[in-house]
Each structure stands twice: as structure tokens, then as C-alpha cells.
Short mmCIF file of the C-alpha atoms (twelve columns), coordinates in Angstrom:
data_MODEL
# 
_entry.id   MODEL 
# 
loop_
_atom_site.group_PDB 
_atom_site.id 
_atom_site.type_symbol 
_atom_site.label_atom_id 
_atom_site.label_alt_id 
_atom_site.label_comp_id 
_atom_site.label_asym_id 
_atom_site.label_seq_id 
_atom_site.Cartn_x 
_atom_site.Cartn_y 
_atom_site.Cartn_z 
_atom_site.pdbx_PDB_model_num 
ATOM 1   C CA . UNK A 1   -27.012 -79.436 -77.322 1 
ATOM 2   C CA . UNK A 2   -25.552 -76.198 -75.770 1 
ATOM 3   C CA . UNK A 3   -21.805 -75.174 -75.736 1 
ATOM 4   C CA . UNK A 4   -20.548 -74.680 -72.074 1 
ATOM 5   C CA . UNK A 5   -19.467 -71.193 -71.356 1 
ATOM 6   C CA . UNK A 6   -18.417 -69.368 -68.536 1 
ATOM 7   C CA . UNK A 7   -20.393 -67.660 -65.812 1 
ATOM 8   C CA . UNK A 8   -21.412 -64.116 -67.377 1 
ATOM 9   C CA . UNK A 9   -19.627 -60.913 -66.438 1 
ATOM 10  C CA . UNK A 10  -21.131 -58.189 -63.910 1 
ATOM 11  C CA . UNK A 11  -24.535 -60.167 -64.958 1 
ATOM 12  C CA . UNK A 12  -26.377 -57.936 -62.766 1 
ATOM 13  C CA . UNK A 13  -24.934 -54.259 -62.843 1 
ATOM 14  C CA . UNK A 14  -25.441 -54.956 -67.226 1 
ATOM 15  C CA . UNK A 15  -29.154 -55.946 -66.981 1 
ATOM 16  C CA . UNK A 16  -29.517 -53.182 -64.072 1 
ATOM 17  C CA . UNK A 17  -27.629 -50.735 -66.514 1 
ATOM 18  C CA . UNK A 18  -30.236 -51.449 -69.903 1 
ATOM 19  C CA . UNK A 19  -33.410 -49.863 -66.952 1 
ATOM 20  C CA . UNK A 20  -35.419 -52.831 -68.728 1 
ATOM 21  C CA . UNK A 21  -38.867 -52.036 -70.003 1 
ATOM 22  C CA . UNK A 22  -41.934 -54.296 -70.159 1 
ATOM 23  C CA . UNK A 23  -42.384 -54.899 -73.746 1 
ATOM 24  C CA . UNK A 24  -39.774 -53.014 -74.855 1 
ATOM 25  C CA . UNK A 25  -37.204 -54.040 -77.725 1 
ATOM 26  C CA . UNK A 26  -33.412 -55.185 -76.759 1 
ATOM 27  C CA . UNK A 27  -29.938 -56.186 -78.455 1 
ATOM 28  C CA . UNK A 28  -27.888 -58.288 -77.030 1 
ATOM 29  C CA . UNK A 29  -24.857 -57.928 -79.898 1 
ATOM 30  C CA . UNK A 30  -22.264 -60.205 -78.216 1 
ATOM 31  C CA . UNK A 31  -24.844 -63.446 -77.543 1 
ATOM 32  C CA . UNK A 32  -22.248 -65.979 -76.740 1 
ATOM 33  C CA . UNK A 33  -23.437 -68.571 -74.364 1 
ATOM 34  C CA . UNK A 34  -26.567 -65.986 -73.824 1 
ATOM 35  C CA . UNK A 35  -25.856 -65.540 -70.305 1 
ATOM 36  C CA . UNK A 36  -26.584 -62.087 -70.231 1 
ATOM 37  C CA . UNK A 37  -29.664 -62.715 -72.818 1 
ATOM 38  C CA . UNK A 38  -31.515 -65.146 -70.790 1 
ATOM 39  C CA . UNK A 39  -31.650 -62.912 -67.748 1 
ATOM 40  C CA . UNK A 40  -32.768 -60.049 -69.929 1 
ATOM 41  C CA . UNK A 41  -35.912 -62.353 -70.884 1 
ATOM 42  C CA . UNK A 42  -36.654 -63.369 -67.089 1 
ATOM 43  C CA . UNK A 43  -36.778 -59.465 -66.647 1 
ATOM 44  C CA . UNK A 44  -38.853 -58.807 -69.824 1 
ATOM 45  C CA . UNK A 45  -41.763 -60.030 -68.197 1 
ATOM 46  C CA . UNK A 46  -44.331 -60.958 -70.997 1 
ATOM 47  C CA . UNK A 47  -47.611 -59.211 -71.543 1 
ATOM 48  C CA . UNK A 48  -50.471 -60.433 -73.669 1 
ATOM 49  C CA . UNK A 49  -50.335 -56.543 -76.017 1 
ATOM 50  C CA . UNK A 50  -46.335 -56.102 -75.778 1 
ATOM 51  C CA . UNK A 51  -44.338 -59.307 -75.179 1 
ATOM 52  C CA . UNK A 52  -40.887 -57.260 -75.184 1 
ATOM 53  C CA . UNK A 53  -38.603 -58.475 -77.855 1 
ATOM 54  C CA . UNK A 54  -34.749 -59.049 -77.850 1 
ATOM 55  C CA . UNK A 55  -32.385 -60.069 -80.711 1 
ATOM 56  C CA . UNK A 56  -29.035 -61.514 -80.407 1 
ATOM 57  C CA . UNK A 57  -25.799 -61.099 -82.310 1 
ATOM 58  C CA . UNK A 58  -23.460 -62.632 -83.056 1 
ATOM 59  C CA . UNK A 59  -21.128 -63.702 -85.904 1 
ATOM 60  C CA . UNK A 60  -19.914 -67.418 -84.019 1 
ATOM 61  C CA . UNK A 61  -21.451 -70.249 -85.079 1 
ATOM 62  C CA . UNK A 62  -20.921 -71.626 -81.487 1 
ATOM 63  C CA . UNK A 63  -23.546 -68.670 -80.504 1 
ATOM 64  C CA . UNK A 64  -26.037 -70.058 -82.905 1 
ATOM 65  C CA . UNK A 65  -26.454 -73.498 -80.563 1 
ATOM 66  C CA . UNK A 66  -27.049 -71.793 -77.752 1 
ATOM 67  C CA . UNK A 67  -29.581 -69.253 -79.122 1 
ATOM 68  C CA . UNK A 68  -31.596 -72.639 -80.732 1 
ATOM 69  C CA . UNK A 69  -31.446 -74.270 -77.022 1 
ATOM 70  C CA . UNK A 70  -33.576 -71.105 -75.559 1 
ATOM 71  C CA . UNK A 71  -37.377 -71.830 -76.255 1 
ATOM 72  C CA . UNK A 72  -38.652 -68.089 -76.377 1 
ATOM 73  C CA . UNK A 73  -40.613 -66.157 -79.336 1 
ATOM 74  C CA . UNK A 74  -39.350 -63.293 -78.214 1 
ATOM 75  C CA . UNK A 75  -36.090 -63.823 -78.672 1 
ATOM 76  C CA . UNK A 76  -34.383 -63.511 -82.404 1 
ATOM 77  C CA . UNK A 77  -30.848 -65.132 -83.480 1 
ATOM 78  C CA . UNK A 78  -28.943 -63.062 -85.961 1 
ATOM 79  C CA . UNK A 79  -25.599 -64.679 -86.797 1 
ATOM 80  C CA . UNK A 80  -23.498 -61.505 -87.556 1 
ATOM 81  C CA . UNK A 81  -21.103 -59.359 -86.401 1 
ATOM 82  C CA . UNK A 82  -22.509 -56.268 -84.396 1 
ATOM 83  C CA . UNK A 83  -20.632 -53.973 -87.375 1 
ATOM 84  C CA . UNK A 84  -23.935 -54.581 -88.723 1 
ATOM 85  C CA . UNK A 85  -26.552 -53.768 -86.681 1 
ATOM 86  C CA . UNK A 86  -28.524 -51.297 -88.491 1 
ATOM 87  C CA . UNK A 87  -28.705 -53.406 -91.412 1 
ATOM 88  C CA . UNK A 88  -30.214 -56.461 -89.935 1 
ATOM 89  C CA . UNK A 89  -32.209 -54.566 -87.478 1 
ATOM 90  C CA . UNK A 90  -34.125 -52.873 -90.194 1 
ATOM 91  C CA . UNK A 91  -34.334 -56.425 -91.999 1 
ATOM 92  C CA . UNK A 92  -36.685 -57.624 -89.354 1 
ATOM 93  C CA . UNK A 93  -38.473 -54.100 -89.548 1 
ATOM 94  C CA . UNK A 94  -37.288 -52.579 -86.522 1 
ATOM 95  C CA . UNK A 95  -35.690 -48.900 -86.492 1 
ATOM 96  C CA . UNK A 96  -34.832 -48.134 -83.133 1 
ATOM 97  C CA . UNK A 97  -34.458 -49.911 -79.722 1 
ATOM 98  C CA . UNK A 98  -34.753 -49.299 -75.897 1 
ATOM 99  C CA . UNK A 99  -31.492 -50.908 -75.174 1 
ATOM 100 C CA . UNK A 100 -28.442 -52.189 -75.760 1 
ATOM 101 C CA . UNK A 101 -25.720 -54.493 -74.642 1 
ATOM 102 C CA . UNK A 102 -22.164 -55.193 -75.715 1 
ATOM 103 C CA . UNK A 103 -20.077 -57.952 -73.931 1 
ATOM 104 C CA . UNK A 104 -16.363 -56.900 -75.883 1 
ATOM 105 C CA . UNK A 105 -13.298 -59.378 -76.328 1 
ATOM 106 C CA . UNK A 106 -13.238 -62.934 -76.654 1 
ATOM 107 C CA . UNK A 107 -15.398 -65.863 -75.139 1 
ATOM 108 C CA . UNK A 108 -14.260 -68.221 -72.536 1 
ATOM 109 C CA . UNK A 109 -15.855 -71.025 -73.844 1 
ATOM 110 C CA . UNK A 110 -13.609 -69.721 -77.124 1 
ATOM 111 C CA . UNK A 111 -10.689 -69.269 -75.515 1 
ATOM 112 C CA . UNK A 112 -11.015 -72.547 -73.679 1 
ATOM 113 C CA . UNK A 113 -11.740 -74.820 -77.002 1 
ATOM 114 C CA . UNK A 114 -7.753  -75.480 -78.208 1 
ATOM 115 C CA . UNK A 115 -8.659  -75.795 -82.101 1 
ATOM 116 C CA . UNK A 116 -9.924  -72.329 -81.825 1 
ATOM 117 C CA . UNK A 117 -6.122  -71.380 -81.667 1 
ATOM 118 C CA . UNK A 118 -6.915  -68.764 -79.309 1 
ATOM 119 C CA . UNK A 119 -5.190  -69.708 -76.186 1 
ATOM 120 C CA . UNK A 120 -0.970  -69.924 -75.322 1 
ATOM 121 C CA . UNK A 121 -1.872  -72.770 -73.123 1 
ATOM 122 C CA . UNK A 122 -2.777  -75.523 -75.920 1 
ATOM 123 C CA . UNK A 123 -1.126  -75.855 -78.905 1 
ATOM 124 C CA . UNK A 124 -2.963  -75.985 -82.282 1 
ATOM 125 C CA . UNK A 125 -3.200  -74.209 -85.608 1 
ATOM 126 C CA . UNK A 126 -2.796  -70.313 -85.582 1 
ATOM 127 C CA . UNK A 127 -6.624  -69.502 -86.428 1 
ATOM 128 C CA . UNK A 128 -8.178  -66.781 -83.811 1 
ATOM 129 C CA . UNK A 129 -11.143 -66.701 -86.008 1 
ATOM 130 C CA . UNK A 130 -14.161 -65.633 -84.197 1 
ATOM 131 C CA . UNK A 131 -16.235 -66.007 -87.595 1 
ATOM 132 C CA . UNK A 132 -14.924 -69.698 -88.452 1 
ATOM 133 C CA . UNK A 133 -16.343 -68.920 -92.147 1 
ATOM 134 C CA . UNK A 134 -14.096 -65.571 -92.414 1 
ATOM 135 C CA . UNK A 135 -10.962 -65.978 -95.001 1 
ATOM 136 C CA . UNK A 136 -8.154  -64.349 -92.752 1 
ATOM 137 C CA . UNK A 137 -6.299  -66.376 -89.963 1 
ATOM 138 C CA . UNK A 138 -3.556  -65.293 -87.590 1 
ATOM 139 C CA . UNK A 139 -1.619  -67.755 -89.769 1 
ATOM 140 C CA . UNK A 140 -2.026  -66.122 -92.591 1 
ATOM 141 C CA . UNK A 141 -0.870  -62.255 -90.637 1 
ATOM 142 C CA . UNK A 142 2.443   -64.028 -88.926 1 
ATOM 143 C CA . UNK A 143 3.187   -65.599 -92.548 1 
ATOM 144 C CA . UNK A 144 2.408   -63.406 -95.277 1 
ATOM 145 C CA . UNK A 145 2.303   -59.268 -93.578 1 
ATOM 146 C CA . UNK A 146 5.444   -56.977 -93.742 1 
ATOM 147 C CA . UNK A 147 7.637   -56.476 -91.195 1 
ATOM 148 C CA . UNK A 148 6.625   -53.325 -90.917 1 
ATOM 149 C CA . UNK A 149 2.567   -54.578 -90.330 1 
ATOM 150 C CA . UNK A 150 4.124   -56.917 -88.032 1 
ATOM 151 C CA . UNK A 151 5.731   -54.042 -86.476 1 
ATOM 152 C CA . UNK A 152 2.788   -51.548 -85.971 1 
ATOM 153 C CA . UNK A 153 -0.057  -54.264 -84.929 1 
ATOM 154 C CA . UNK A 154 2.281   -56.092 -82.553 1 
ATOM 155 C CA . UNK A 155 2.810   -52.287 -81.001 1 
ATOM 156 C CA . UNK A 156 -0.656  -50.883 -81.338 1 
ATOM 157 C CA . UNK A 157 -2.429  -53.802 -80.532 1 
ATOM 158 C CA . UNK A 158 -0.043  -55.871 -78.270 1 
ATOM 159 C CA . UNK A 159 1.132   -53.038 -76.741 1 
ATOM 160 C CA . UNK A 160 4.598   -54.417 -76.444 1 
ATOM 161 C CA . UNK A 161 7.328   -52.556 -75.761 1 
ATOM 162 C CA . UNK A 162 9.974   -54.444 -78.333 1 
ATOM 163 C CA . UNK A 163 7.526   -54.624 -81.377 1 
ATOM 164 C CA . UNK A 164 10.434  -54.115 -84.353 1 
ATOM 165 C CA . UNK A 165 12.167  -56.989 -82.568 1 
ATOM 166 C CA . UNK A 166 9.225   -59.230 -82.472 1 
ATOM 167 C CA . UNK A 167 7.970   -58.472 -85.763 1 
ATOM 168 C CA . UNK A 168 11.834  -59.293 -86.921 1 
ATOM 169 C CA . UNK A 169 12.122  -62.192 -85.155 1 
ATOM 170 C CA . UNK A 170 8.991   -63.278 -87.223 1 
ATOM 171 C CA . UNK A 171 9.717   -62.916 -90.153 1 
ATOM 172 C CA . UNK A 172 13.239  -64.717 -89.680 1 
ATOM 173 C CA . UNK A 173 11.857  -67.727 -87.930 1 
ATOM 174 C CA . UNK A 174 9.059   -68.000 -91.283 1 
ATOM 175 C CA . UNK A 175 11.682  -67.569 -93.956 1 
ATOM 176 C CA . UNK A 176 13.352  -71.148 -92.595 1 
ATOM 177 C CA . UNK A 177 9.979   -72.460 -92.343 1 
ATOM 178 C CA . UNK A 178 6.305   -71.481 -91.817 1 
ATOM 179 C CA . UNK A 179 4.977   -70.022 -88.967 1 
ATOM 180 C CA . UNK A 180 1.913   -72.537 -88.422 1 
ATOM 181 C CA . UNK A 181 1.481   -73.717 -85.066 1 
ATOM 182 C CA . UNK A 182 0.605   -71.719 -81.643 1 
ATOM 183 C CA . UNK A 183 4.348   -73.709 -80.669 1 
ATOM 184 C CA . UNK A 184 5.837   -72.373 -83.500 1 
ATOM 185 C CA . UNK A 185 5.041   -68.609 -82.646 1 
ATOM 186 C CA . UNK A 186 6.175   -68.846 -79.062 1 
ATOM 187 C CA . UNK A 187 9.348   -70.769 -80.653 1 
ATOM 188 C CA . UNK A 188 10.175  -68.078 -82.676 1 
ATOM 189 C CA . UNK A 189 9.689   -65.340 -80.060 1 
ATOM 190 C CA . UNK A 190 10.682  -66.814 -76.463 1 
ATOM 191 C CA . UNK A 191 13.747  -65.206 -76.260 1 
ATOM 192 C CA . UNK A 192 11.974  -62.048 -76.293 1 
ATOM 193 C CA . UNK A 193 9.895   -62.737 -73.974 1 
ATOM 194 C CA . UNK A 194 10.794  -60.849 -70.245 1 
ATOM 195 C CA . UNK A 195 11.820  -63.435 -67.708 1 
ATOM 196 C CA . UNK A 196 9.669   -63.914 -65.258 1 
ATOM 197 C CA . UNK A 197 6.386   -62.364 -67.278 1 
ATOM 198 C CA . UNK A 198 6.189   -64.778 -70.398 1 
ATOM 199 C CA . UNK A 199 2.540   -65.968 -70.206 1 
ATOM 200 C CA . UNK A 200 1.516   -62.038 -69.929 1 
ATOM 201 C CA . UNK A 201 3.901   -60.993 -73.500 1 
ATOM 202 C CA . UNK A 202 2.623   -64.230 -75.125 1 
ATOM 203 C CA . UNK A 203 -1.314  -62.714 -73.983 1 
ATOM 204 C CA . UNK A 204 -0.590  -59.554 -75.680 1 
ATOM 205 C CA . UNK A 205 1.006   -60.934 -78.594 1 
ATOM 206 C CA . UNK A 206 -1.963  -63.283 -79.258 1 
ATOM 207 C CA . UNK A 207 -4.030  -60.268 -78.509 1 
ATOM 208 C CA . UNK A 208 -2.477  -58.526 -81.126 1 
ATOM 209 C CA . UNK A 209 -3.152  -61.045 -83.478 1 
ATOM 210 C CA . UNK A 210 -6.628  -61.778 -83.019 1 
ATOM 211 C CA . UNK A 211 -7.314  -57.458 -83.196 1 
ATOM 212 C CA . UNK A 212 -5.890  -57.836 -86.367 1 
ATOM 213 C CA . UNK A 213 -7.529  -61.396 -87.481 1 
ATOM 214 C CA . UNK A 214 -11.364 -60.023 -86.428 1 
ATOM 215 C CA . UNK A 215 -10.828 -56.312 -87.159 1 
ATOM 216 C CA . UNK A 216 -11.947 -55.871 -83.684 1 
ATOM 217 C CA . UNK A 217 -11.619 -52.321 -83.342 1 
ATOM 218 C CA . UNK A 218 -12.967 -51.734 -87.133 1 
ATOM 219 C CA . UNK A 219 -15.918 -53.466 -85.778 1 
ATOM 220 C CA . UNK A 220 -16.491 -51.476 -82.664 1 
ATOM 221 C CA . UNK A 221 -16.164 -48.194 -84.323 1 
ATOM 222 C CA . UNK A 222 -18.620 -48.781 -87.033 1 
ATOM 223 C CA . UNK A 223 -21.240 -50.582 -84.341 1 
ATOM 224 C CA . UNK A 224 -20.968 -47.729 -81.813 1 
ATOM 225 C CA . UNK A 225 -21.173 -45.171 -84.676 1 
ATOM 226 C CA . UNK A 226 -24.677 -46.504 -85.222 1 
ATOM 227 C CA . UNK A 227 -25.926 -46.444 -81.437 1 
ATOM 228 C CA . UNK A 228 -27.416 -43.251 -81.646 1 
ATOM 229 C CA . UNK A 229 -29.403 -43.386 -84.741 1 
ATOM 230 C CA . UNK A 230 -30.705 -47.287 -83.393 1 
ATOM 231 C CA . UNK A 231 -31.677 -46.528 -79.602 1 
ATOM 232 C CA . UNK A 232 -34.416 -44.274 -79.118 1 
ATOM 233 C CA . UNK A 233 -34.721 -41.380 -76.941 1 
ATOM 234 C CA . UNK A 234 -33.999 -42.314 -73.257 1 
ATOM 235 C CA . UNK A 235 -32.873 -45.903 -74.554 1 
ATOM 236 C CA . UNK A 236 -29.554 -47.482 -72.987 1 
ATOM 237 C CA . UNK A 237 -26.009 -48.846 -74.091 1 
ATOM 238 C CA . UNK A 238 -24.326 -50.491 -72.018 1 
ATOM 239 C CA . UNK A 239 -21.018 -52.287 -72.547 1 
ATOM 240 C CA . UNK A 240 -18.043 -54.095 -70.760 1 
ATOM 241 C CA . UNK A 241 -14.842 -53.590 -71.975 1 
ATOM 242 C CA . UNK A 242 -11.689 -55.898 -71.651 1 
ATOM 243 C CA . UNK A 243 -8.522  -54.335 -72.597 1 
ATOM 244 C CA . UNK A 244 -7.682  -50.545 -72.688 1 
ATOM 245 C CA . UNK A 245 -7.911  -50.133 -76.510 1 
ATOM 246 C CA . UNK A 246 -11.835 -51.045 -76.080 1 
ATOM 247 C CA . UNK A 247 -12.400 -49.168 -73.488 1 
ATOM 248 C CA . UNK A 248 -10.549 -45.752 -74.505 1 
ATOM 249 C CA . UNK A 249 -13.031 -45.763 -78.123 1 
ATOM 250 C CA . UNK A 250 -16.267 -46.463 -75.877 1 
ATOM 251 C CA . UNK A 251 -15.176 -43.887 -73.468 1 
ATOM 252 C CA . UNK A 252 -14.770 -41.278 -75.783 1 
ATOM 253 C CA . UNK A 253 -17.631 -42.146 -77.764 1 
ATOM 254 C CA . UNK A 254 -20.076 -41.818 -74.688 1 
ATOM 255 C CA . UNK A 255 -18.108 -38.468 -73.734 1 
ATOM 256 C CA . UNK A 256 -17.486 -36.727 -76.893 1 
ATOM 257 C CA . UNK A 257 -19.834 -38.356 -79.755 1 
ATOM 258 C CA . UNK A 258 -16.311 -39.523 -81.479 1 
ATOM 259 C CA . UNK A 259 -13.017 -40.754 -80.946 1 
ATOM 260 C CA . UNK A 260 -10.575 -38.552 -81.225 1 
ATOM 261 C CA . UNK A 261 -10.652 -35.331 -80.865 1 
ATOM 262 C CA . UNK A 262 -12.589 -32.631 -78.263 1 
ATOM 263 C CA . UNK A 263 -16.201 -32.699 -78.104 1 
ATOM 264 C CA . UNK A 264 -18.010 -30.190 -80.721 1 
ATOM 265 C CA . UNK A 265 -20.416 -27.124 -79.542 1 
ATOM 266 C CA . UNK A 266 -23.119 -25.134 -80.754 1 
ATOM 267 C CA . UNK A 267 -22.517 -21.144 -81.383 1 
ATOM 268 C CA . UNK A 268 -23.815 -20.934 -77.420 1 
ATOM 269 C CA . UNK A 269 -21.052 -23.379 -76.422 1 
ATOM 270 C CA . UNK A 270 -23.298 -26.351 -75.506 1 
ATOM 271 C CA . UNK A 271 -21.657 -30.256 -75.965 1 
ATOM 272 C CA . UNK A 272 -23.408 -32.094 -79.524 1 
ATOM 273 C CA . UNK A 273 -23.081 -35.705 -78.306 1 
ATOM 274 C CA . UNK A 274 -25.689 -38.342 -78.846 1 
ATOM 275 C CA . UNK A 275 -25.201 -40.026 -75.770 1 
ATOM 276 C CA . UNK A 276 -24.832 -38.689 -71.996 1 
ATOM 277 C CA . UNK A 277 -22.851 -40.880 -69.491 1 
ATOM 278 C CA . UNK A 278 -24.996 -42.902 -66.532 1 
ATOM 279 C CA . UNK A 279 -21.340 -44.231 -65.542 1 
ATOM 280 C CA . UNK A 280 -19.095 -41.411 -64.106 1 
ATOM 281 C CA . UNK A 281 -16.109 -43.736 -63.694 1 
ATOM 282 C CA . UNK A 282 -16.621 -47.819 -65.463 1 
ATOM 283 C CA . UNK A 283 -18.245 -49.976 -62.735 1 
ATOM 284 C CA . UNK A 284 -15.600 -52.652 -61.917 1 
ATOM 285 C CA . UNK A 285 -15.955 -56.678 -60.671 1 
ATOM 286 C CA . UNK A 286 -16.507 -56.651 -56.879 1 
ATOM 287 C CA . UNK A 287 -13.603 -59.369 -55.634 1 
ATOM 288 C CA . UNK A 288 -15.929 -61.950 -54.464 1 
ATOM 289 C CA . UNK A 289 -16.466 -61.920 -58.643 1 
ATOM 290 C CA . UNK A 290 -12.869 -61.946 -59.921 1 
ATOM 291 C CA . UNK A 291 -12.661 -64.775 -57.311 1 
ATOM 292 C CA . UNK A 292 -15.101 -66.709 -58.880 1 
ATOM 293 C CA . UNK A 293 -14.425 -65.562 -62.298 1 
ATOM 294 C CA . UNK A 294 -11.088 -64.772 -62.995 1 
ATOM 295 C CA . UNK A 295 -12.385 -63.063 -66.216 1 
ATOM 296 C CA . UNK A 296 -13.926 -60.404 -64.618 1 
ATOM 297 C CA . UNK A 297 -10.396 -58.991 -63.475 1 
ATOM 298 C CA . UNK A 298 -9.855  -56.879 -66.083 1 
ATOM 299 C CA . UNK A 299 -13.830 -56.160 -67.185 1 
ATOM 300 C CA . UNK A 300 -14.977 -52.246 -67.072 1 
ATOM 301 C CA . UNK A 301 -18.516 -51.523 -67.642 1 
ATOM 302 C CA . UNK A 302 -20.091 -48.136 -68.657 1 
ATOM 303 C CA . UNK A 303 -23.584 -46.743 -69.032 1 
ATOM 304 C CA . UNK A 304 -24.830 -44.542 -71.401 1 
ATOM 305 C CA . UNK A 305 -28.313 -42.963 -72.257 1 
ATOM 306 C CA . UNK A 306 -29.392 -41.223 -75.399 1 
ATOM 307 C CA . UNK A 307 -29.906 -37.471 -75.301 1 
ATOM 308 C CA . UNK A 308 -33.639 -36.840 -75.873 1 
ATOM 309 C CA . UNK A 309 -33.413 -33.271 -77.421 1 
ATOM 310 C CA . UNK A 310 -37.117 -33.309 -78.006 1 
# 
């Protein structure tokens, strides 16, 4: 049995962007409902000497389901977080790949299943775990972090403007009682909230929470610091990003080879980056999409290539 998600994101301008090879070797890290992975293996058309193989992340269990309802050899299920994608690719003996694909953020199908604790429009138990097997809940942060934690992920990773007042506000409303239910965290902060644009502070807030929850950005620094040595020469990444924070470290990944900084140079004052940009500005939903898919609002997509220096 398959878990319903949503219609996949840009489905075509991300397989377009991975310039698919017969019989050559893909990761899909963010498998999800496999949207995006099925179409890869329509495209992959099979040949008797190379088959083209594709392996697909992720750390769900959800993902798992959906990966077991796809009858395809060449496809392999890893059920882990992207963070380690050297690791497991060399478990199943495979150094380097032609592509890859990153679908960033959180599921629909995840956001759209209450227990999950992801959404402000049911109410259920503060989890936000994407890895249901994972120790840390959003519980756990609102109940048991400082103020002052409170404070700076609310700010960096909310990005709202009265942080210190929301953090205190927290930590009042849990020293009367815990903090346990999605109701109970909107109780405790809707007088914050600015008239008129609740449901978009209560978004932030919860996105600050699950950041913090999944180690989101952690994640996407240590699984884009390992692009370069995994794709081979010519090979494609290609991701879609959700939120600014995601897209700013891919951006200046693809543009500098880190992220922070300027890009280094060589004593002749040529750019050492791993990756060159196929993407001059992120490809954006067309509005027939967004219509369709109200996901795809906020969804931008860049395209990257890896230097050959051969």
C-alpha cells in the first residue's frame, strides 16, 4: 500500500536539469512519494549491458512504502538521511554518480498527516520528526531549551522579527504547565502574533522548530559538502529549495565551493569551485503550477555541473 503524496514539484525542469544518461547511476536523496524517482526510471531507458541504476534516500519510514510499491531492479531504497550519502553509497560499492537530485523542506503528504505535528491547521502532539525513530521532538525544544536557544532559533530560523518575546512568552506559558500540544504553542504565543498575518508567524514559528528538531541545515551542509567528491566529472546536482535559508547555502555552494565567505583563487586568479552553475538565476513554478500546486509557490530550483579539470 502506497502513502498519498502530492503532485511533484517542477517534475520536469528537475529530470531535464540531471541531462539523464542511458545506464548511468542516479540519487534521488529526498525519495518521498518517489514522484520525481519514477520519472527518472521512465527516462533511464533500460539496456541489456547498462540498465542505469538509481538509489533513493531517505530517512522517513513513510518513504520506505512507497519505494517497496515500485517493481524495478534498478532502483535501490536506502532509509537515511542524505547527511550520509557517501557512506551508504560506497556500502553498495558505488564511488561516484552522474546525477543528483535534492527535493529540500518538508513533504506534503507529511505536512498533511496531523499526528506528524507538523501542520498549525490540526492539532496534535508537538513532534516535527521527519525520522519518527530520532530521540528529539519539537516538544522536547519548546520545553526543555533556554530562553536564550529559544531566542536565537526562533530568529535564525523563524525569521521573526520579535524572537526574545516569543522565546519569553515560552518559557512563561511552560513554567505553569507543559508546552505539549500544537494548541498549546499557539496558546502561549497568539498575542504575538501580527493581526491580520497569524497563519504566516505561526508557519515560521513551526518552521523554526522543525530546523531545529531535524538539524535541517546541519544536514544540508554536510550532504552538499560531499557532492563534489560523489558526482563524477560532467555529472549534475540539481535541487529545489523552499525557504531562503536553503536556498542562500545551495547558492553559495554552487557559486563559491562554500558558504560563507568569497570564492578562493589560484596564484593566476582563477575561481577553485567544484561545481559551475547551469542555473544563472533559480528556475521558478510557471503559474499554471502554483495553481495546481500551491507548494510550488515558494520552490527555487538550481542546476549545477561538476568542473571536469581533466
Amino acid at each position: 500500500m502506497t502513502t498519498n503524496y502530492h503532485e511533484p514539484v517542477m517534475l520536469h525542469a528537475c529530470i531535464d536539469g540531471l541531462n539523464l544518461q542511458p545506464g548511468g547511476t542516479y540519487v534521488d536523496v529526498t525519495f518521498g512519494g518517489g514522484g520525481h524517482s519514477r520519472e527518472m526510471l521512465r527516462q533511464l531507458e533500460p539496456s541489456d549491458h547498462a540498465p542505469g541504476k538509481l538509489f533513493g534516500f531517505d530517512q522517513d519510514a513513510d518513504a520506505r512504502v512507497n519505494a517497496q510499491a515500485i517493481d524495478d531492479s534498478r532502483l535501490t531504497f536506502v532509509p537515511a538521511n542524505f547527511r550520509h550519502l557517501k557512506r551508504y553509497l560506497r556500502l553498495y560499492k558505488t564511488d561516484q554518480v552522474d546525477g543528483i537530485l535534492a527535493d529540500l523542506g518538508i513533504s506534503s503528504h507529511q505536512i498533511d498527516t496531523p499526528e506528524r505535528g507538523f501542520s498549525t491547521r490540526f492539532d496534535a502532539d508537538l513532534d516535527m520528526r521527519m525520522n519518527q525513530q530520532a530521540d528529539r521532538t519539537a516538544r522536547e525544544v519548546v520545553n526543555e531549551y533556554s530562553e536564550a536557544d529559544l531566542h536565537r532559533i526562533l530568529g535564525m530560523y523563524g525569521e521573526i522579527t520579535n524572537a526574545r518575546t516569543a522565546a519569553g512568552a515560552l518559557v512563561s506559558a511552560r513554567s505553569n504547565r507543559p508546552i505539549n500540544t500544537i494548541s498549546d504553542l499557539k496558546g502561549a504565543l497568539q498575542r504575538f502574533a501580527p493581526r491580520g498575518k497569524e497563519n504566516k508567524y505561526f508557519a515560521q514559528v513551526f518552521q523554526a522548530l522543525r530546523i531545529e528538531v531535524n538539524e535541517e541545515l546541519t544536514a544540508l551542509e554536510e550532504f552538499l559538502t560531499q557532492v563534489p567528491e560523489v558526482l563524477k566529472p560532467g555529472g549534475r546536482l540539481v535541487v529545489m529549495a523552499y525557504h531562503s535559508l536553503e536556498d542562500r547555502l545551495v547558492k553559495n555552494f554552487i557559486n563559491k565551493g562554500k558558504f560563507q565567505g568569497e570564492v578562493d583563487k589560484d596564484l593566476y586568479g582563477n575561481e577553485i569551485k567544484p561545481l559551475r552553475s547551469i542555473t544563472r538565476k533559480p528556475i521558478e513554478a510557471t503559474p499554471d503550477e502554483i495553481a495546481r500546486n500551491p507548494r510550488a509557490r515558494s520552490a527555487k530550483l538550481r542546476i549545477a555541473e561538476k568542473i571536469d579539470l581533466t
